[in-house]
Phi, psi and omega in degrees: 000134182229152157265178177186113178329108171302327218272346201247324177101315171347127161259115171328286186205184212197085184253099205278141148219167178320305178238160175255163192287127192286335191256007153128200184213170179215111186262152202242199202257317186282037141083008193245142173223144187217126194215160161218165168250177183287336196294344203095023181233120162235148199236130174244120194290172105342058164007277231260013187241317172113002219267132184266128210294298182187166157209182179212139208262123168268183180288348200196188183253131175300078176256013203241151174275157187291164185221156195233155177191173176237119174215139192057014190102353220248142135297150179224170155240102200239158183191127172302191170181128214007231165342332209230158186260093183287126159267139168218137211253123154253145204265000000 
C-alpha cells in the first residue's frame, strides 16, 4: 500500500502486507486509515506516517472495504471478515 502526494507524485509512506487489501481501503477525517487482507488481519494505520496503529486478527478474509458511520454518538467502524461483520468504536 502506498500514499501519495497528489499534488507532487511523491510517495509519502509505504505500508507491505502479506496480501494486499483486495476490498480497498478507508481514510477517515481523524487522520486514520483501515484495510483487512485475505489472511484476515485487519489493521489500522496512521494517515500521514503510515506507522501501523494496531490490528486484529479475524474470522475470515477480508474482501469487502471498511465502512466509518455514526452511531449513538460514537464513530464506529465496521468490515465485513468471512462470515461475520467486525465493529469497532472509536474514540
Amino acid at each position: 500500500m502506498l500514499a501519495i502526494d497528489p499534488g507532487t507524485g511523491n510517495i509519502k509512506w509505504e505500508h507491505r502486507v502479506l496480501t494486499p487489501p483486495w476490498g480497498g481501503v478507508m481514510a477517515t477525517g481523524g487522520n486514520l486509515v483501515f484495510g483487512g487482507t485475505l489472511e484476515g488481519v485487519i489493521f489500522a494505520l496512521n494517515a500521514t506516517t503510515g506507522d501501523r496503529l494496531w490490528t486484529f486478527a479475524a474470522n475470515g478474509p477480508v474482501f469487502a472495504s471498511p465502512i466509518s458511520y455514526l452511531a449513538n454518538g460514537k464513530q464506529m467502524v465496521s468490515i465485513p471478515a468471512g462470515d461475520l461483520i467486525v465493529a469497532f468504536g472509536l474514540d
